[in-house]
mmCIF file of the N, C-alpha and C atoms, coordinates in Angstrom:
data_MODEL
# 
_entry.id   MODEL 
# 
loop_
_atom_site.group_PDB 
_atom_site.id 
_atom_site.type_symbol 
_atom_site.label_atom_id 
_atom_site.label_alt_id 
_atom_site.label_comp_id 
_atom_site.label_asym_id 
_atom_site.label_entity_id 
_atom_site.label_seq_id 
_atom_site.pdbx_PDB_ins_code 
_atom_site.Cartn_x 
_atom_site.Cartn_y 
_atom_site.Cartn_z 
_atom_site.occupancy 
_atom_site.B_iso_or_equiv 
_atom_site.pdbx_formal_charge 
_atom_site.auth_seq_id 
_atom_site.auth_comp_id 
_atom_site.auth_asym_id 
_atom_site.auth_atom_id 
_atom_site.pdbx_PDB_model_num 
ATOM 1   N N  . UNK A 1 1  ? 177.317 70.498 44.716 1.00 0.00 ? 1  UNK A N  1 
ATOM 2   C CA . UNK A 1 1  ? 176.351 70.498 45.796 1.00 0.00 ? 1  UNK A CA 1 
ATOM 3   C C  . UNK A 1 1  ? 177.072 70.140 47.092 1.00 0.00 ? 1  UNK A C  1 
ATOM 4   N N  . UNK A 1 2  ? 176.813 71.400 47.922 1.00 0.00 ? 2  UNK A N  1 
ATOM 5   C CA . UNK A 1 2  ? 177.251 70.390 49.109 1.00 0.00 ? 2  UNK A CA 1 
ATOM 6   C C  . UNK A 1 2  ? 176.700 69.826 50.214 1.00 0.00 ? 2  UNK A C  1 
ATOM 7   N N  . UNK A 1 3  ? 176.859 68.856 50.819 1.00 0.00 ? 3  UNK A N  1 
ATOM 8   C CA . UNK A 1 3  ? 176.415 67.912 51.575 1.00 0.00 ? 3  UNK A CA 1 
ATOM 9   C C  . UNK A 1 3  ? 177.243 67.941 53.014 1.00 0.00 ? 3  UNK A C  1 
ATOM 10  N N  . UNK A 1 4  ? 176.085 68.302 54.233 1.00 0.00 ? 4  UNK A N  1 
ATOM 11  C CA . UNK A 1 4  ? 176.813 68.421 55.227 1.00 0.00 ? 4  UNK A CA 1 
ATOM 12  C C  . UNK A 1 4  ? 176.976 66.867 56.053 1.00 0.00 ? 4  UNK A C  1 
ATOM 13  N N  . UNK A 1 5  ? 177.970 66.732 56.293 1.00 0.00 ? 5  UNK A N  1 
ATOM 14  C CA . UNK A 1 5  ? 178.131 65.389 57.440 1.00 0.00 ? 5  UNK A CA 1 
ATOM 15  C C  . UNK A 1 5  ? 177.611 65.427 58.619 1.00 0.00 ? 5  UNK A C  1 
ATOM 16  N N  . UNK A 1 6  ? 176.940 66.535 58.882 1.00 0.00 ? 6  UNK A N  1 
ATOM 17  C CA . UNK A 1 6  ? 176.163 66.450 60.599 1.00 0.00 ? 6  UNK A CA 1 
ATOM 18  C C  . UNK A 1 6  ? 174.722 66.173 60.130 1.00 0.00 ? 6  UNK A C  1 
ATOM 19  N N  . UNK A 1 7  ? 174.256 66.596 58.621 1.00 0.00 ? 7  UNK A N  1 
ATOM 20  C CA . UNK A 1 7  ? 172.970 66.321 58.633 1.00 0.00 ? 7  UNK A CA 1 
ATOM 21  C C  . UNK A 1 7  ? 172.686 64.726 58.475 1.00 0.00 ? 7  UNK A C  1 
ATOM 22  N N  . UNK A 1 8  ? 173.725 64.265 57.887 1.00 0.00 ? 8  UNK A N  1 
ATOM 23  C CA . UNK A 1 8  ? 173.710 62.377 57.625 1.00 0.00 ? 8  UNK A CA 1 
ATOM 24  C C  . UNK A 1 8  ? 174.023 62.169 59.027 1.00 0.00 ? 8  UNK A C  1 
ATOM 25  N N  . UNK A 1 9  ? 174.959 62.700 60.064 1.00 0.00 ? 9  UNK A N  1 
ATOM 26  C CA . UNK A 1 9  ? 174.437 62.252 61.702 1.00 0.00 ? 9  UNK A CA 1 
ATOM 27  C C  . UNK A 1 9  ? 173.497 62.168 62.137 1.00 0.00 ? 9  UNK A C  1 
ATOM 28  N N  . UNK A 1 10 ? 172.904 63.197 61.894 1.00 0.00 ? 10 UNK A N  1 
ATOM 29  C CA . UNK A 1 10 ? 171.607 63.537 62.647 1.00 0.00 ? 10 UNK A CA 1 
ATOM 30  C C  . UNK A 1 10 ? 170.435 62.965 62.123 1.00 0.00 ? 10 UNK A C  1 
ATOM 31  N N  . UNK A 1 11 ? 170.733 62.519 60.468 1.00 0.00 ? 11 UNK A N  1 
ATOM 32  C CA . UNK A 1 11 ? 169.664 61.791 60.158 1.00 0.00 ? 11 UNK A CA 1 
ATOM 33  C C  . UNK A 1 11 ? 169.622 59.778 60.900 1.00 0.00 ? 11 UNK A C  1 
ATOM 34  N N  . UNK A 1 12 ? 170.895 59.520 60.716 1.00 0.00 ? 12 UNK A N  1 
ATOM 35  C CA . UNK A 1 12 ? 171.432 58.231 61.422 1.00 0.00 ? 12 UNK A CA 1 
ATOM 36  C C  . UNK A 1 12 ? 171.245 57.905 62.842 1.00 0.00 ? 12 UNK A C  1 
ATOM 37  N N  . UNK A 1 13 ? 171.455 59.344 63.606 1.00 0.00 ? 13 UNK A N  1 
ATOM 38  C CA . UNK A 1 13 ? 170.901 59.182 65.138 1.00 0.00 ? 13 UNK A CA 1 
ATOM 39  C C  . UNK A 1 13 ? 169.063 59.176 65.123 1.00 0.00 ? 13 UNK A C  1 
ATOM 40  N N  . UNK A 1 14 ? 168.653 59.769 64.521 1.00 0.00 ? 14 UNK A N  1 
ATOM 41  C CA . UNK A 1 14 ? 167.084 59.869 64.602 1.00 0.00 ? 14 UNK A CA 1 
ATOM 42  C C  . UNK A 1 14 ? 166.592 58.110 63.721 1.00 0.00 ? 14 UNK A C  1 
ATOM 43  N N  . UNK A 1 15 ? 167.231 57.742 62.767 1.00 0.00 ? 15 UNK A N  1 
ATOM 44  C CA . UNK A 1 15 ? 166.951 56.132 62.947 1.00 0.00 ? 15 UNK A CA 1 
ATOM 45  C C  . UNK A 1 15 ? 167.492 55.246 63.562 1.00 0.00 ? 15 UNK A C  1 
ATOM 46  N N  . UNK A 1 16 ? 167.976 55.394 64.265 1.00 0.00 ? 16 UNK A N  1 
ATOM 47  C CA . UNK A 1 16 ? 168.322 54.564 65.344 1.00 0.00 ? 16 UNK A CA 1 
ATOM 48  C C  . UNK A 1 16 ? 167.694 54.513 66.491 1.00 0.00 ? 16 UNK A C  1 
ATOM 49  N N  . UNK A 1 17 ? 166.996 55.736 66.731 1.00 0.00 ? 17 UNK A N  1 
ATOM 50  C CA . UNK A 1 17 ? 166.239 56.410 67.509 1.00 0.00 ? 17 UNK A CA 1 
ATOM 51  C C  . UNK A 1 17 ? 164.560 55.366 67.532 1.00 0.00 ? 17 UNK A C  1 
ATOM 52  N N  . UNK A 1 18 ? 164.489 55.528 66.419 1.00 0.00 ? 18 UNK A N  1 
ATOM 53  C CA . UNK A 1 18 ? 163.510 55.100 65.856 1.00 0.00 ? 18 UNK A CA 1 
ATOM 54  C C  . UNK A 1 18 ? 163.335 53.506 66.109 1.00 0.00 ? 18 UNK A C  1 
ATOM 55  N N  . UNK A 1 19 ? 164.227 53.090 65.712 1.00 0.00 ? 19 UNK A N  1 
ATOM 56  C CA . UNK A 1 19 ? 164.524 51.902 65.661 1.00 0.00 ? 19 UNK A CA 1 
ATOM 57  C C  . UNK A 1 19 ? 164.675 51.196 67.265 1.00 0.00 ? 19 UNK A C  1 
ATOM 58  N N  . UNK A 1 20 ? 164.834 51.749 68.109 1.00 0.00 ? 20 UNK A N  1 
ATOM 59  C CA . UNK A 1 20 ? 165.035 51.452 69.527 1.00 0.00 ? 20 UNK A CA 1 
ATOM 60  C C  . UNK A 1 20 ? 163.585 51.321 69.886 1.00 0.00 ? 20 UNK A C  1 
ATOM 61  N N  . UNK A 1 21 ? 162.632 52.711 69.597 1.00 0.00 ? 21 UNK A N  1 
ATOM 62  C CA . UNK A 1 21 ? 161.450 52.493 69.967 1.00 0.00 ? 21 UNK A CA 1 
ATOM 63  C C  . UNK A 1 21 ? 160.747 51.045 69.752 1.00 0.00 ? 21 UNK A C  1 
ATOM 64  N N  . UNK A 1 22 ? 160.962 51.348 68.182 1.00 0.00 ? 22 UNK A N  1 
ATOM 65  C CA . UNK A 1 22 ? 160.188 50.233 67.811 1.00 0.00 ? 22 UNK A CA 1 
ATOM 66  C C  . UNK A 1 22 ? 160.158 48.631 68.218 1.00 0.00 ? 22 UNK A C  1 
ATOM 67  N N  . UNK A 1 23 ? 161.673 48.737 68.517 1.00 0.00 ? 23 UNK A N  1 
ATOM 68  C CA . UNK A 1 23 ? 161.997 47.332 69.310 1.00 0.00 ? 23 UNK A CA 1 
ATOM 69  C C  . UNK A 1 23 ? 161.326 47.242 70.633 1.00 0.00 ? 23 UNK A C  1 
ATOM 70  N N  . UNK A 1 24 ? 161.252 48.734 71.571 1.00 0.00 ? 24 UNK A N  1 
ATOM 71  C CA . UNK A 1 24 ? 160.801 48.199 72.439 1.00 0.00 ? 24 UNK A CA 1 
ATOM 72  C C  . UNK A 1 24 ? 159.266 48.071 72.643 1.00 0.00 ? 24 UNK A C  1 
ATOM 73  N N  . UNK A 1 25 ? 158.966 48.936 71.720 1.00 0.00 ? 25 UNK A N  1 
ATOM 74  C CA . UNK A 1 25 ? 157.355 48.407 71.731 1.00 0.00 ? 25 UNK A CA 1 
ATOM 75  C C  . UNK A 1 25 ? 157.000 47.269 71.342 1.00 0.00 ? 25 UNK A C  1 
ATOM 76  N N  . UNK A 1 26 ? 157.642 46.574 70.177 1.00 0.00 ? 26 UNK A N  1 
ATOM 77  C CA . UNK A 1 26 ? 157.370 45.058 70.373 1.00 0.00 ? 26 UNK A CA 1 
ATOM 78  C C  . UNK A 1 26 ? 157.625 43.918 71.121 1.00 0.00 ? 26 UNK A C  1 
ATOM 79  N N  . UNK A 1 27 ? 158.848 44.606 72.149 1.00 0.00 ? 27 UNK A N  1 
ATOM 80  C CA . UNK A 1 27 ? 159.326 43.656 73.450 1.00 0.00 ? 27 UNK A CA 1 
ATOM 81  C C  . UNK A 1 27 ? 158.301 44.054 74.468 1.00 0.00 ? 27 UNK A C  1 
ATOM 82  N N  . UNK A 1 28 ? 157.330 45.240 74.608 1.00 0.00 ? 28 UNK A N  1 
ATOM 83  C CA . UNK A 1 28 ? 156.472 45.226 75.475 1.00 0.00 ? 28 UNK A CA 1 
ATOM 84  C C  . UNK A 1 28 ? 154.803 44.609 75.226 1.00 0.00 ? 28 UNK A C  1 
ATOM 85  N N  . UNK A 1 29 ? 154.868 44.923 73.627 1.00 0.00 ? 29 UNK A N  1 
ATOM 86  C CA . UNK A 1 29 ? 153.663 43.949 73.304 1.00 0.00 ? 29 UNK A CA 1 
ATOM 87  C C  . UNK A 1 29 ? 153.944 42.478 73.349 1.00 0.00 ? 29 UNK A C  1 
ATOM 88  N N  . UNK A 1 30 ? 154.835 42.017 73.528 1.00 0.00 ? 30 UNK A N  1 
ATOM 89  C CA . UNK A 1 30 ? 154.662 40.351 73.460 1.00 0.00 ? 30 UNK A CA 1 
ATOM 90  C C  . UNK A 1 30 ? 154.573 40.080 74.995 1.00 0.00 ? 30 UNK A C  1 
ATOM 91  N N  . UNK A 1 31 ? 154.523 41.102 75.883 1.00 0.00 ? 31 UNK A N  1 
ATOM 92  C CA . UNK A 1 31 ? 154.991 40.736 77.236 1.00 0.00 ? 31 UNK A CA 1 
ATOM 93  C C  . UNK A 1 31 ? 152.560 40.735 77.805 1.00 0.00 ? 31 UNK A C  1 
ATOM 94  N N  . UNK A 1 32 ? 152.024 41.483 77.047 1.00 0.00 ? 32 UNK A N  1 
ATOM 95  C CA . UNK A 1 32 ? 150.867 41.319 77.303 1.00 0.00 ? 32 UNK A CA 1 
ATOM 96  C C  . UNK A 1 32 ? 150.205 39.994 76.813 1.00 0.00 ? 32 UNK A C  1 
ATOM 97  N N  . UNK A 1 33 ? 149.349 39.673 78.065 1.00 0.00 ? 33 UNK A N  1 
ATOM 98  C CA . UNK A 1 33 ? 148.829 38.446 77.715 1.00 0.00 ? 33 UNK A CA 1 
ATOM 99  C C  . UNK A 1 33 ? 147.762 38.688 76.230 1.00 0.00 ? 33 UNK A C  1 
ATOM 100 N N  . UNK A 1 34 ? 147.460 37.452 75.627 1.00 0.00 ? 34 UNK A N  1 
ATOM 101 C CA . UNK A 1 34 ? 146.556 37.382 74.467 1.00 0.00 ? 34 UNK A CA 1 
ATOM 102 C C  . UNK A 1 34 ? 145.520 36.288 74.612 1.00 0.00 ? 34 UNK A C  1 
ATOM 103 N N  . UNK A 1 35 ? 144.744 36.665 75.721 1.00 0.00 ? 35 UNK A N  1 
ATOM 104 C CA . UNK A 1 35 ? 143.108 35.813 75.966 1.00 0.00 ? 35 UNK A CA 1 
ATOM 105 C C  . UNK A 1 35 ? 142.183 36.304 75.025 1.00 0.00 ? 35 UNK A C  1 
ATOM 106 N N  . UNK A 1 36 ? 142.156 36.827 74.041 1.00 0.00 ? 36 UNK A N  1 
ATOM 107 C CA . UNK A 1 36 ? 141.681 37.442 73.355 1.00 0.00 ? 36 UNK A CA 1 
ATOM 108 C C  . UNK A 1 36 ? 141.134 36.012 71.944 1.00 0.00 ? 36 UNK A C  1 
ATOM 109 N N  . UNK A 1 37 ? 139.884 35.812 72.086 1.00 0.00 ? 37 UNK A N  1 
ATOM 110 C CA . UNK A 1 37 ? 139.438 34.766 71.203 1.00 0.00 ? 37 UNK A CA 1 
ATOM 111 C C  . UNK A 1 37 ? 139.925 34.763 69.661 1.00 0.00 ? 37 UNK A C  1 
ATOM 112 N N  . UNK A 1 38 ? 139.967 34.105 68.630 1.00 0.00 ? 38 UNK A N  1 
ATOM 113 C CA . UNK A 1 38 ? 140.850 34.426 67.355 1.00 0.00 ? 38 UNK A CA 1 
ATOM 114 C C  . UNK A 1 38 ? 140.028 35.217 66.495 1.00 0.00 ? 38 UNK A C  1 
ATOM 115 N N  . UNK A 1 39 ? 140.088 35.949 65.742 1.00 0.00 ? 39 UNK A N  1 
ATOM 116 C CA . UNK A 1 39 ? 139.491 36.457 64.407 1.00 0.00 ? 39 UNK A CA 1 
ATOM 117 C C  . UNK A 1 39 ? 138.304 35.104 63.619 1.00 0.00 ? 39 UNK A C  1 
ATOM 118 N N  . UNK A 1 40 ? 138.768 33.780 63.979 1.00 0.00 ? 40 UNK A N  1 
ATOM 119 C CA . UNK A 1 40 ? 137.434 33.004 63.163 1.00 0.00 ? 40 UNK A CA 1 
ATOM 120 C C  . UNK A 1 40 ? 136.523 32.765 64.388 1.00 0.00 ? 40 UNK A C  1 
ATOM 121 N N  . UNK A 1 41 ? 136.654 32.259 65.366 1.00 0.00 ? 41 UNK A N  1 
ATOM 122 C CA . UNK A 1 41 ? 135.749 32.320 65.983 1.00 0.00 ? 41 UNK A CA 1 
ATOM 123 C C  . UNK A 1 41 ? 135.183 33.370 66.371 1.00 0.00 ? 41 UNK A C  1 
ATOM 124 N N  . UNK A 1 42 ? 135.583 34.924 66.727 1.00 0.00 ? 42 UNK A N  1 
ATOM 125 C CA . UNK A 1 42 ? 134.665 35.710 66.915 1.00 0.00 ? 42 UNK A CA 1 
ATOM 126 C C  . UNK A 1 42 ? 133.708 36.311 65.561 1.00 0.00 ? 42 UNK A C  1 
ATOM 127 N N  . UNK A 1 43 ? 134.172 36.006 64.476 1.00 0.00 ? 43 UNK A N  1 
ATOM 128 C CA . UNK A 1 43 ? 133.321 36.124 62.922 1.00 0.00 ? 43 UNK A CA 1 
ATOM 129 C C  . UNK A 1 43 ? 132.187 34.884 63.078 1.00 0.00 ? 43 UNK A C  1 
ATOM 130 N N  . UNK A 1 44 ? 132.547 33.772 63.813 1.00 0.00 ? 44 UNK A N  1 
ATOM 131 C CA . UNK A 1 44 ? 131.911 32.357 63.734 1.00 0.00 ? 44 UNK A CA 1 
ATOM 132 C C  . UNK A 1 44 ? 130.546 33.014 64.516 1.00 0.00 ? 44 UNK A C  1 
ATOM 133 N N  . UNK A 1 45 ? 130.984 33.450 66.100 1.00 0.00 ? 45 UNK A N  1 
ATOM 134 C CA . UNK A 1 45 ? 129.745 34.183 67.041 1.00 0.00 ? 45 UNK A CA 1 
ATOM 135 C C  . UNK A 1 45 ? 128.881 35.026 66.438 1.00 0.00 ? 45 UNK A C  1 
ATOM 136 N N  . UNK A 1 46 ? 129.303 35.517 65.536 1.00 0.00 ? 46 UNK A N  1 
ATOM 137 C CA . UNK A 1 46 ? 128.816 36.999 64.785 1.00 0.00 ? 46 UNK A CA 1 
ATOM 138 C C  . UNK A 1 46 ? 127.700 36.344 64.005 1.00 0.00 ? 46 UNK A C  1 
ATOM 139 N N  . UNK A 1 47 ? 127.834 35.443 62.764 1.00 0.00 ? 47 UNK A N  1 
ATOM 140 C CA . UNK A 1 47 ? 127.257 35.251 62.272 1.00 0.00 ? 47 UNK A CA 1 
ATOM 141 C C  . UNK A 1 47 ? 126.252 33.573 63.153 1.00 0.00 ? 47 UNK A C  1 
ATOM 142 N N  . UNK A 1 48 ? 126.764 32.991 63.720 1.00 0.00 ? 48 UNK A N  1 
ATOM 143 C CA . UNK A 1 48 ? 126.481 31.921 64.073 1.00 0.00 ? 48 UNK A CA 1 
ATOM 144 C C  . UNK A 1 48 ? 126.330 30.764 63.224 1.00 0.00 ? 48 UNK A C  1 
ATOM 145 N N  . UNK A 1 49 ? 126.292 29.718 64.002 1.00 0.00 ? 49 UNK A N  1 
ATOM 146 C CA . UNK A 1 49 ? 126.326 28.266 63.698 1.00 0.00 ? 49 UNK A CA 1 
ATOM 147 C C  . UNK A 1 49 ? 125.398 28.243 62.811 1.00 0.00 ? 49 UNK A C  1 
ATOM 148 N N  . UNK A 1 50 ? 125.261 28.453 61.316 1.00 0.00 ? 50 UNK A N  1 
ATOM 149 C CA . UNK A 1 50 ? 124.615 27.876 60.356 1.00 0.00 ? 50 UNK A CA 1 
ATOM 150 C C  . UNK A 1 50 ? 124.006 26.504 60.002 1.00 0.00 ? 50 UNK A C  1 
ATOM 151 N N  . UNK A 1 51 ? 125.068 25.518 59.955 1.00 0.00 ? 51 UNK A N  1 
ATOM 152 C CA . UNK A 1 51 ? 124.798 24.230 60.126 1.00 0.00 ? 51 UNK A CA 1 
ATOM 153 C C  . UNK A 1 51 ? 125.204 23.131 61.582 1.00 0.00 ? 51 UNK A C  1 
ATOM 154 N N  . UNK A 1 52 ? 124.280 22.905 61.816 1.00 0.00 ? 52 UNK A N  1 
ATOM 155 C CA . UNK A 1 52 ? 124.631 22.054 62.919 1.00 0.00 ? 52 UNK A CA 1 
ATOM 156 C C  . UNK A 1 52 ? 124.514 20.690 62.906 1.00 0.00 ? 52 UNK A C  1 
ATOM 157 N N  . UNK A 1 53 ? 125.751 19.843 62.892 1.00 0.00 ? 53 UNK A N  1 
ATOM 158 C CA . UNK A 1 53 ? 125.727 18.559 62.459 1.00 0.00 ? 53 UNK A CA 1 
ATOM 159 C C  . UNK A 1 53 ? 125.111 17.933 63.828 1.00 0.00 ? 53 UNK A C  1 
ATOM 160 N N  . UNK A 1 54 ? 124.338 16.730 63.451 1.00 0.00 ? 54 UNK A N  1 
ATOM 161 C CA . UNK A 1 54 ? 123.651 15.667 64.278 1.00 0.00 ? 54 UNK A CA 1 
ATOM 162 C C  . UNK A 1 54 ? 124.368 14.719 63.527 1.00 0.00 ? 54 UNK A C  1 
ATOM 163 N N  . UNK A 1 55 ? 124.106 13.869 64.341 1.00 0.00 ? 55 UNK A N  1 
ATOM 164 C CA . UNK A 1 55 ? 124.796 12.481 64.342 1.00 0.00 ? 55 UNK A CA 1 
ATOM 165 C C  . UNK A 1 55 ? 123.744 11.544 63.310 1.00 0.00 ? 55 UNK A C  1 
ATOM 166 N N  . UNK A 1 56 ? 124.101 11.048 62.327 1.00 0.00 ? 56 UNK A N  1 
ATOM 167 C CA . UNK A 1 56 ? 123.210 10.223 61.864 1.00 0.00 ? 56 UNK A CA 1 
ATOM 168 C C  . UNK A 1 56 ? 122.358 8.849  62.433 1.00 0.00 ? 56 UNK A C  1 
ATOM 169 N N  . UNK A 1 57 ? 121.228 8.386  62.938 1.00 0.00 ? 57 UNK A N  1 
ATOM 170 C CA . UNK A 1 57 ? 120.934 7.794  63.589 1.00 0.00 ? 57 UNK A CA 1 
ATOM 171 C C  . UNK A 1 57 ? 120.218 6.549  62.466 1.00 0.00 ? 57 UNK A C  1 
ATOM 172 N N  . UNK A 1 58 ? 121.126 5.515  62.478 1.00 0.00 ? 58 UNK A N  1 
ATOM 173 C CA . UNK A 1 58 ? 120.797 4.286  61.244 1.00 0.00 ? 58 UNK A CA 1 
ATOM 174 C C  . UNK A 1 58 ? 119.520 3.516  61.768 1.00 0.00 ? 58 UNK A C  1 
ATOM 175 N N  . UNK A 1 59 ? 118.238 3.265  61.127 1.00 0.00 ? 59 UNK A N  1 
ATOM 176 C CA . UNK A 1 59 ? 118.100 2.236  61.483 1.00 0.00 ? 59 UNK A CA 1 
ATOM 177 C C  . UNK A 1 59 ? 118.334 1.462  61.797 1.00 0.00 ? 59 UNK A C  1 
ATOM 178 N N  . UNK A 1 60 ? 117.593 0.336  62.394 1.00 0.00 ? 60 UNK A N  1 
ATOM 179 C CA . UNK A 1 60 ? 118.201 -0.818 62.866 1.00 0.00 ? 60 UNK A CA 1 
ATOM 180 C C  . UNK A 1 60 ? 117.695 -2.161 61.789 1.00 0.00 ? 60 UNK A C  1 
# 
């Protein structure tokens, strides 16, 4: 079988390729801010405050 050496180039330049992107899309996503509330509290809003603790008030 033969096996050409430009196609293992060309496969090596296209991941590298790849690999550049990907770096820089994650050097441009960390550069956006994240005000963005977390995954439990916006599930918390969704469903809402089920129990709401009060303070126990002892006799005297």
């Amino acid at each position: 079988m033969y096996y050409s050496p430009h196609t293992h180039l060309a496969i090596a330049h296209e991941r590298h390729e790849d690999m550049l992107r990907e770096a820089r899309k994650r050097q441009l996503a960390r550069l956006v801010p994240d005000d963005r509330p977390s995954l439990l509290s916006r599930i918390r809003s969704l469903i809402g405050e089920r129990s709401v603790r009060q303070p126990v008030a002892r006799p005297v």
